[in-house]
C-alpha positions as CSV (number, residue, x, y, z in Angstrom):
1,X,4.1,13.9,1.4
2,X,3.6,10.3,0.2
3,X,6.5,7.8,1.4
4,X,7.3,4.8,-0.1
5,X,10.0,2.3,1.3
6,X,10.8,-1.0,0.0
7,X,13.1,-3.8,1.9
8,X,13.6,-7.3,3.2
9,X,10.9,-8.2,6.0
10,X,13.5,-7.6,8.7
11,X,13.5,-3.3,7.6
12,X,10.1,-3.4,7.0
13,X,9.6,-5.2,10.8
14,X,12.0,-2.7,11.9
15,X,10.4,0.5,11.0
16,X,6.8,-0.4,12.0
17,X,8.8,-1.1,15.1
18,X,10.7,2.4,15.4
19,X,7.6,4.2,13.8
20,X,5.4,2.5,17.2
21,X,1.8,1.4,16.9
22,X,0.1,4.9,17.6
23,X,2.5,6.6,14.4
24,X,0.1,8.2,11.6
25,X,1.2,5.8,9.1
26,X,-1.1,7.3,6.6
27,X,0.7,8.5,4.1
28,X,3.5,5.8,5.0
29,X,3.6,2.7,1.9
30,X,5.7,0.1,2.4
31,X,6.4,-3.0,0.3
32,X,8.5,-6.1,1.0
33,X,10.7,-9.0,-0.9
34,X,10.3,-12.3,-1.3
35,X,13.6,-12.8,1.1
36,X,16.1,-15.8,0.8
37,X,18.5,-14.2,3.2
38,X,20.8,-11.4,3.5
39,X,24.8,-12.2,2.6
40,X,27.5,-11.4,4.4
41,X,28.9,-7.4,3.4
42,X,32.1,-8.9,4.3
43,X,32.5,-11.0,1.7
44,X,30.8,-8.9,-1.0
45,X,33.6,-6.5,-0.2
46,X,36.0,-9.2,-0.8
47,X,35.1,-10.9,-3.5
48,X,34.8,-7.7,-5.1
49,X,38.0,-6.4,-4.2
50,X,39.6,-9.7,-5.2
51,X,37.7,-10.0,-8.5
52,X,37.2,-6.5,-10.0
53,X,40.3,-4.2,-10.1
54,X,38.6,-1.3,-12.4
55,X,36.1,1.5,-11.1
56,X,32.9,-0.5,-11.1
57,X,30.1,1.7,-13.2
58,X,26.9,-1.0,-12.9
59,X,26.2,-4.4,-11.2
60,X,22.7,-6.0,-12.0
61,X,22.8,-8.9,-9.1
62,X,20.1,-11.0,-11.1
63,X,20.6,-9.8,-14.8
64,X,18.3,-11.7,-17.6
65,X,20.7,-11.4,-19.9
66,X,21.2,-15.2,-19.7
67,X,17.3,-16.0,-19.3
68,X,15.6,-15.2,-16.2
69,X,16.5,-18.9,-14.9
70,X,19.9,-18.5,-15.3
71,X,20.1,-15.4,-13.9
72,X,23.7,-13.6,-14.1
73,X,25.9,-11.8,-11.8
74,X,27.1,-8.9,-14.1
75,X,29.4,-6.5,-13.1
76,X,30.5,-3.8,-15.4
77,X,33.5,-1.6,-15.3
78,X,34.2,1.6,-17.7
79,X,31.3,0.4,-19.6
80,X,32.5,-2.7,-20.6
81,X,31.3,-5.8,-18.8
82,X,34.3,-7.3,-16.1
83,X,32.3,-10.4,-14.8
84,X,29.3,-12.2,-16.6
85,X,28.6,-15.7,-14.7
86,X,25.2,-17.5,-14.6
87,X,24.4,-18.8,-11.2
88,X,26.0,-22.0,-11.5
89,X,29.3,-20.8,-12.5
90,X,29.5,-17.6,-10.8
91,X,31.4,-18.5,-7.2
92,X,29.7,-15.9,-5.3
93,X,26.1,-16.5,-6.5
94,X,26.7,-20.1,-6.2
95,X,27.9,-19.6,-2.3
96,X,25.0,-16.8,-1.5
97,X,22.5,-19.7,-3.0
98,X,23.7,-22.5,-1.0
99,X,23.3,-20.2,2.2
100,X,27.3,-20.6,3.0
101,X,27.8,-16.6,4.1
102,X,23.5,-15.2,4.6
103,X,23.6,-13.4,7.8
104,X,23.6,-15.9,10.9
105,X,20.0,-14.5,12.3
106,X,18.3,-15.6,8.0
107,X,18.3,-19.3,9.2
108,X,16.0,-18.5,11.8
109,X,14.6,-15.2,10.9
110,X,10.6,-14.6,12.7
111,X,9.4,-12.3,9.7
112,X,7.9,-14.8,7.8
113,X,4.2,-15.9,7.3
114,X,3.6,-12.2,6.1
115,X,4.0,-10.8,9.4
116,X,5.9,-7.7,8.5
117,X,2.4,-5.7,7.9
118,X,3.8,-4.6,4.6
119,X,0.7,-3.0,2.0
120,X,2.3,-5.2,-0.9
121,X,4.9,-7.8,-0.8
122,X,7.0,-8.6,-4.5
123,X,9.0,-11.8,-5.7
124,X,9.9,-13.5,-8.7
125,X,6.9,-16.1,-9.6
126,X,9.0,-18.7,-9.3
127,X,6.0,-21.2,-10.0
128,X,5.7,-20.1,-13.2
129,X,6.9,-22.5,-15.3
130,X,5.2,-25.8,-13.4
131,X,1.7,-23.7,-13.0
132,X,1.6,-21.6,-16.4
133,X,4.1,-23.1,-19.0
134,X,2.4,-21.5,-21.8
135,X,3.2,-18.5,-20.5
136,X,7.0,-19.0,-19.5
137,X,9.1,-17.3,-21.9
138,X,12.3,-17.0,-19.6
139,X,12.1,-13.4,-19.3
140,X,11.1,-13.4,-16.2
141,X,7.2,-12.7,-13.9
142,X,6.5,-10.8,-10.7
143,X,4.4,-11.9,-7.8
144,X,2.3,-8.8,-6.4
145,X,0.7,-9.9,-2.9
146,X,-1.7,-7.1,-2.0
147,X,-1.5,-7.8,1.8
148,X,-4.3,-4.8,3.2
149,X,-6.4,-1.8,1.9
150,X,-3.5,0.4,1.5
151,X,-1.3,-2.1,-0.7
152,X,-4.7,-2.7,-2.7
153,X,-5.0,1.5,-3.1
154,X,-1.5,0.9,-4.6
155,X,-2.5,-1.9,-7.1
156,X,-5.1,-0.2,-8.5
157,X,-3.8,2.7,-9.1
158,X,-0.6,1.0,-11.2
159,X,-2.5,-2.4,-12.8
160,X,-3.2,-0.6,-15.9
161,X,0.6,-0.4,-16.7
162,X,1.2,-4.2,-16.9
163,X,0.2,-7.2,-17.8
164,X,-1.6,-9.0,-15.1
165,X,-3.7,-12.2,-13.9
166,X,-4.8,-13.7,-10.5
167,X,-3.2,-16.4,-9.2
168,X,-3.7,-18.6,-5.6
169,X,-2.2,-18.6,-3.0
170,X,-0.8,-22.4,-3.3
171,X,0.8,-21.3,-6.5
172,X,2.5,-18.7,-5.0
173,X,3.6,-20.5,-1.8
174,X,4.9,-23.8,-3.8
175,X,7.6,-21.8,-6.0
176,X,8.4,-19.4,-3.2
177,X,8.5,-21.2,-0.1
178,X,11.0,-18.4,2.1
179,X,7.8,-16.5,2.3
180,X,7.1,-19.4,5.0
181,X,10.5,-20.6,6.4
182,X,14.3,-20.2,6.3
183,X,16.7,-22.1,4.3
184,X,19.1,-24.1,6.4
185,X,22.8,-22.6,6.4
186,X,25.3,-25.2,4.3
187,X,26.7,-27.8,6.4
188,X,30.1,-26.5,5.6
189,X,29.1,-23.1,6.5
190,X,31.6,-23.0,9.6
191,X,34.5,-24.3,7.0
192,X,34.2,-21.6,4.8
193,X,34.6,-19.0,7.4
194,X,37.7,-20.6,8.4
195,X,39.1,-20.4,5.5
196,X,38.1,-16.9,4.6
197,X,39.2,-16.5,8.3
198,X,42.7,-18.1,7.2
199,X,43.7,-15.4,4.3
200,X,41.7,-18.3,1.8
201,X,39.7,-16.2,-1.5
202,X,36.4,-16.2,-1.9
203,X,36.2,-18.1,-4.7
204,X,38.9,-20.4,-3.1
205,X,36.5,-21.1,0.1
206,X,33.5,-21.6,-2.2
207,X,34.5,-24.2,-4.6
208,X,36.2,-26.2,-2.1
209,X,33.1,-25.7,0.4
210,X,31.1,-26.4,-2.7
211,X,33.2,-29.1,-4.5
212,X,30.9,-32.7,-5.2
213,X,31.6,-35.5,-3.1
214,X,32.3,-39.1,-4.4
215,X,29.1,-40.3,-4.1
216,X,27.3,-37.1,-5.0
217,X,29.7,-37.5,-8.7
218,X,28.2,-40.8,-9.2
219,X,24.6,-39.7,-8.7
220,X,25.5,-37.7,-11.7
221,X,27.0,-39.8,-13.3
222,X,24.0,-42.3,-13.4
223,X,21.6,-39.6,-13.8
224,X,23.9,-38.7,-17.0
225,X,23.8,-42.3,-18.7
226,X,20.0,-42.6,-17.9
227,X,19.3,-39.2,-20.0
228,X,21.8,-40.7,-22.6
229,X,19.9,-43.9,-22.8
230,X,16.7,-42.4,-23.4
């Protein structure tokens, strides 16, 4: 029976490894993400538990329902919607983003450069936008990397159900550059966890972890009155 498993690099690298060279993979697909890093389950489980006091009945991580750049955290409860944030006002997104919780082993993680031996790796085409502007309509494109013969059996049997064009492999690497290296935690990475650490909320930790200095408020405050100028 066919098998297809999906994951972060990391699971993909770590079945291949418990599977051993000499398994019969045949029937065995797998297909990896673009990975930024994995966050903390710690502090999901809190901020949840401090931000959502209703059974939860959906969460949609990256919802569109704000455009696809601004993806939204939206997390629904009874059927009605509890929290709807875009990225930059959502404390939890904005904290995942700035790499102040990802696991400790994401800022150095070895299964990059498409090393996992994945058939097919996906991602949002972030590129989009600077390569094919005509054809950004913030709703969102997929990357498909067909990565070996098996991942390319797989393409070709589902190509016909989308829309679909080539693209190279510069475009995909310049709006997606964690396929080739880590993101460096947050300098203030070790303050946070103090604070969590010290009884602080999540959304506490994050905004003063996150909060603009004095000199980073007058970069925007220039870069303000240059727009308004113009």
């Amino acid at each position: 029976m066919p098998v297809l498993y999906t994951g972060t690099p990391c699971q993909i690298a770590g079945l291949n490894k418990y599977l051993g060279k000499n398994a019969n993979k045949s029937q065995l697909f797998t297909v990896e993400l673009c990975c930024h890093g994995v966050p903390s389950p710690r502090i999901w489980k809190q901020y949840l538990k401090e931000n959502v006091t209703d059974d939860i009945s959906n969460i949609t991580f990256r919802s569109k329902i704000n455009g696809w750049k601004n993806y939204t955290l939206d997390i629904q409860t009874n059927g009605h919607t509890h929290i709807c944030e875009g990225k930059l006002s959502n404390n939890y997104m904005r904290g995942f983003l700035m790499n102040l919780y990802c696991r400790p082993i994401c800022s150095s993680c070895k299964f990059r450069e498409f090393s996992t031996e994945s058939d097919l790796s996906i991602g949002d085409f972030w590129g989009l936008p600077k390569f094919y502007p005509q054809k950004d309509d913030d709703k969102g494109m997929s990357l498909i990397l067909v990565m070996n013969e098996k991942g390319n059996m797989l393409f070709q049997a589902i190509k016909d159900e989308f829309y679909h064009f080539p693209i190279s492999y510069a475009e995909v690497i310049n709006g997606n550059t964690n396929y080739l290296h880590s993101d460096p935690f947050h300098t203030k990475r070790e303050l946070f966890w103090r604070m969590i650490n010290e009884g602080k909320s999540v959304n506490h930790s994050v905004s003063q972890c996150l909060k603009p200095t004095f000199f980073q408020n007058i970069k925007s405050t220039i870069k303000r009155i240059i727009r308004w100028k113009k």
